[in-house]
C-alpha positions, 0 to 999 in steps of 0.5 A: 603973814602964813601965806602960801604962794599960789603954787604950793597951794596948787602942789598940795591939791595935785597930790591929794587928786592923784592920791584919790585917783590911784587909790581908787582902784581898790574900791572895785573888788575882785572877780572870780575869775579863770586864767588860761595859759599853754601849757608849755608857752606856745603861742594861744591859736585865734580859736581858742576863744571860740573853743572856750564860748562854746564848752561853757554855753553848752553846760550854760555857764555864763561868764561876766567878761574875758580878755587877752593878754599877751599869752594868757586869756582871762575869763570872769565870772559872777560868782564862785560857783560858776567859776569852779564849773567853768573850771571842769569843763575847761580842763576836760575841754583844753586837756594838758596843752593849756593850764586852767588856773583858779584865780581873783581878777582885779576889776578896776574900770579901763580908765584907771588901768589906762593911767597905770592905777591898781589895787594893793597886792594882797598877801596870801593872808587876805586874799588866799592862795597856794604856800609851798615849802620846797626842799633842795636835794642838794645830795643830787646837785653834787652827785651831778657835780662829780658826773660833771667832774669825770666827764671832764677829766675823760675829755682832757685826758683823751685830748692830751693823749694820756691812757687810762683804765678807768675814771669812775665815781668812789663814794663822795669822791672819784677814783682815776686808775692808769696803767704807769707812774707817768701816766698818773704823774701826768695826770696829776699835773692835767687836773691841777692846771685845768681851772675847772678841776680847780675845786679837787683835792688830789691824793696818789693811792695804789690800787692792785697793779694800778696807779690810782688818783683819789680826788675829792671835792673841797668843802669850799667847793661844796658850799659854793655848789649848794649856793648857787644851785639854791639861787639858781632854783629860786631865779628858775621857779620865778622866770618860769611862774612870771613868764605863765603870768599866773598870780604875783608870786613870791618866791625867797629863800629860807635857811641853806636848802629851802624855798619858798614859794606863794601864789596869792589868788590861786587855789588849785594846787595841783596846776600851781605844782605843774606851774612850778616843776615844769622846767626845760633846758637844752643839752648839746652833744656830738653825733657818733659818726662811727656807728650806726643807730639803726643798727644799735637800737634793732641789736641793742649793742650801744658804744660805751662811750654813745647813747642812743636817743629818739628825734622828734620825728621818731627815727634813733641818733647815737649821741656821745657822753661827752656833753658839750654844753649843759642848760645851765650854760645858757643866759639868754634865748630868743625866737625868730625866723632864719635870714636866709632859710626863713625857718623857725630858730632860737637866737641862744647866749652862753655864759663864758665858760659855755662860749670856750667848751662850744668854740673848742668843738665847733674848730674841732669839728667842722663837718661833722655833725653836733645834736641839740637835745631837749629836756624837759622835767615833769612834775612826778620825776617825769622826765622827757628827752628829745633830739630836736635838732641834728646839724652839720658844723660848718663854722666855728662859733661860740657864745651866739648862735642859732638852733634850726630844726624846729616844726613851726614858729609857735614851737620855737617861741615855747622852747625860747620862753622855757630855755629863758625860765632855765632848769633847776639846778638840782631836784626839788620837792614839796615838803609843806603844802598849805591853800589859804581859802578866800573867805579866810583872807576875807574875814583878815580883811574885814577884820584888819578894816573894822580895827583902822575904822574904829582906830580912825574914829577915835582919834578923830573924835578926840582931835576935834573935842580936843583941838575944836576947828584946828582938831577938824582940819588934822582929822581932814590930814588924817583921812588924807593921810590914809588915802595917800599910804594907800595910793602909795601902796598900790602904785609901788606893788607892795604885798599888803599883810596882815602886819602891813595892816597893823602898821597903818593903824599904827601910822593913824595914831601916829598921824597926829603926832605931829599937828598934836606938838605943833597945835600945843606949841601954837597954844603956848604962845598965845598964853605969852600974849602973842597974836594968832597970826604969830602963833601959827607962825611960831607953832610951825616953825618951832615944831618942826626940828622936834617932829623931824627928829621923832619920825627920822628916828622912826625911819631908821627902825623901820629900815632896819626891820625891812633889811633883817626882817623876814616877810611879816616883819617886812610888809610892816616896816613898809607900811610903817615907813610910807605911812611915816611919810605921807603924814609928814606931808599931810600933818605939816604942809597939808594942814598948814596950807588949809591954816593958811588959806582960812586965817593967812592974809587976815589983819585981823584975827580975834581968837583961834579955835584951838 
């Protein structure tokens, strides 16, 4: 009787060792530390490294290790105040074309790492760092919006052969104006057939001796455009953080027209401002083939329906208005080298609509020449515009294709990586900034460690004052306990906050709920004259339907916080639930399995220590 099988003996020692193991990790601490990234994704020369070591010992500043990965070189230092001298020097040494950033380094032993054991993610309430709050300029997205609207009402009325005197923005809406009733009857039935001018409202006005068309947007259109320029700008800031690898972002929604963005670990804002707001994207456009730059940027006279911008090589192109394909058309780009030519191109995926407008020009126009124009917004409202490309059509094509024209293999892998980051939809700014200092997240720490310990102390005093023998082998399923909710945090990559804290000492004092029942009821039947051996054997047994029904209830609580909860909540209800979990296994199955290999098997048993 209250015998385990040998394999169930040997489960309950596996989990326990792999807890330990992948708990260990945050014992180790974290290094000051310096994480070199290029600025605009460009693959890091074989020099870099050297370059480092020798503007570092010329101030002799000694550092503790360094490494690369991927994209990035980490360096680590002894202590904070080599790391912020590091930091000078680094970035008056590397200039702009890499971003030196302030961060904390996990100094976990390459063993555990092998193995894929981590330390907890920290919140930025214990390990410090950059809070943004962003503001969408949302007036902006539907300014573009209407620009969008008339390009594309100019376009299919020049393909349909319909003439117009003007087609311009009015206020929140725009205003067609064509010479005759027929043309504006025609235009009418254009812009309610196009599935793109579906989110119009159309209204016939005269104006002078002009047939007029009002359009306004539809306040379902409205709504939809904010959305999706909001979740566009959250999915580009965490491509474009997560691509530089810098820290563990947290990047969410708040409320219709906000964002917020945390990095844990960094403490320079203005690099954090540079990681943020630097976005790129391509635009597609047709070459003029009427007119001639040259002479249109020495005289100044540009076409009204082109506009004059400057190649990567400096020479002047005439580009049409009418733009093809826009960033925000692009779900995929990837660098390589061409088949057949062997030079440096991007691979670049269109959604469908971007697949139809790109295979409707290229029939259109084969022989002539299409422009891909490079974009890119700085931090500050800078923004950059180059021609990169300048090719001849010789084939329809669609949603795949490839961009030429680039100078080098690491120019094409930079313009791959920011074209995958995206653009933002429309315009953001920073309207709340906060730096969250390390020795701030470190007294959270010290303070959140010294309430588990002493919550932990208690309980374990009063199990085995309480309890006696069977009190000490629930305290051994407490400590269990905490190492496993610990592993499992570590291993999940959940953010670890102050509130995430609270719910582990709320987990300690909820741990021995359950042995509490199960030793109570083993108590009750040895007062009804069973044996120990029976008692064991009914205390679980009874108490298990009881103990599954309280922390079942529990769970769904705990769910119910972490679906509607906001952040604090979250970290929570998540450490709540995993601790719920792993003292369901260490105060039944653990603790059972220690019962059973003191007492199991034994004829005879005098008395329990209960």
């Amino acid at each position: 009787m209250n015998q385990y099988p040998a394999w169930k003996y040997l489960l309950v020692l596996f989990i326990l060792v792999a807890g330990i193991i992948y708990a260990l990790p945050n014992l180790y601490g974290e290094d000051p530390a310096l994480q070199v990234t290029p600025a605009r994704g460009f693959a890091i020369p074989p020099d870099l490294q050297k370059t480092i070591d020798d503007a570092l010992a010329a101030e002799q500043i000694k550092y503790k290790s360094r490494e690369q990965e991927g994209n990035r070189v980490l360096y680590r230092f002894n202590s904070n105040e080599d790391q912020l001298l590091a930091d000078n020097v680094l970035k008056k040494t590397l200039g702009e074309q890499y971003v030196v950033a302030l961060n904390l380094a996990h100094s976990t032993p390459p063993w555990l790492r092998a193995i894929g054991a981590k330390p907890m993610t920290l919140g930025l309430d214990l390990q410090g760092g950059v809070h943004f709050l962003m503001q969408v300029d949302m007036e902006t997205a539907r300014s573009q919006q209407l620009d969008r609207f008339v390009d594309e009402i100019r376009a299919a009325m020049r393909d349909k052969g319909i003439r117009y005197v003007s087609v311009r923005r009015e206020g929140d809406g725009l205003l067609v104006l064509l010479r005759s009733a027929e043309d504006r009857d025609q235009t009418i039935e254009l812009m309610s057939g196009d599935q793109s001018l579906g989110g119009l409202d159309l209204v016939n006005q005269a104006i002078g001796d002009k047939f007029g068309i009002t359009a306004k947007v539809k306040e379902k259109q409205l709504i939809e455009l904010q959305q999706t320029a909001l979740k566009q700008n959250v999915t580009t800031l965490r491509n474009r953080v997560n691509e530089l690898g810098v820290a563990e972002p947290i990047i969410q929604q708040q409320g219709a027209d906000r964002v917020v963005v945390q990095l844990p670990g960094l403490q320079d804002t203005a690099i954090a401002k540079t990681i943020i707001g630097a976005t790129a994207t391509l635009e597609y456009r047709a070459v003029d083939e009427q007119n001639d730059a040259f002479t249109a940027a020495q005289t100044g006279r540009i076409p009204p329906e082109s506009r004059l911008y400057k190649q990567n090589t400096g020479q002047p192109v005439l580009l049409k208005k009418r733009l093809i394909v826009s960033g925000d058309q692009l779900i995929g780009a990837s660098s390589g080298f061409d088949q057949q030519s062997g030079e440096p191109q991007v691979s670049v995926t269109l959604d469908g609509l971007g697949a139809d407008s790109m295979l409707k020009f290229t029939r259109d126009n084969v022989g002539n020449r299409m422009a891909v124009v490079y974009i890119e917004q700085k931090p500050g409202g800078r923004r950059i515009e180059e021609v990169i490309s300048v090719a001849v059509v010789r084939e329809p094509f669609g949603k795949r294709f490839q961009t030429t024209g680039l100078n080098s293999m690491a120019e094409a892998s930079q313009l791959a990586l920011l074209l995958r980051a995206g653009a933002l939809a429309a315009p953001m700014e920073i309207i709340e900034e906060r730096t969250v200092g390390p020795s701030l997240g470190a007294d959270n720490i010290a303070q959140g460690f010294k309430s588990t310990v002493i919550g932990s102390l208690l309980v374990i005093v009063l199990m085995a004052f309480y309890y006696r023998i069977f009190g000490l082998i629930a305290n051994l399923a407490l400590l269990a306990n905490i190492v496993l909710l610990i592993a499992l945090l570590s291993m999940l990559g959940a953010t670890l906050t102050m509130p995430g804290i609270a719910g582990i000492v709320l987990t300690v004092g909820m741990a021995v709920d359950a042995n509490v029942l199960i030793f109570e009821r083993i108590r009750e039947e040895l007062r009804n004259g069973n044996t120990p051996q029976a008692s064991i054997r009914a205390g679980y047994d009874k108490a298990f339907a009881t103990i599954a029904d309280a922390n079942l209830t529990t769970l769904i609580a705990t769910f119910f916080l972490f679906l509607f909860g906001t952040g604090p909540v979250k970290g929570f209800a998540v450490t709540l639930s995993l601790g719920i979990m792993t003292s369901m296994f260490t105060a039944i199955m653990g603790t059972r399995a220690v019962i059973n290999f003191l007492y199991g098997g034994k004829h005879r048993v005098a008395q329990l220590s209960v």
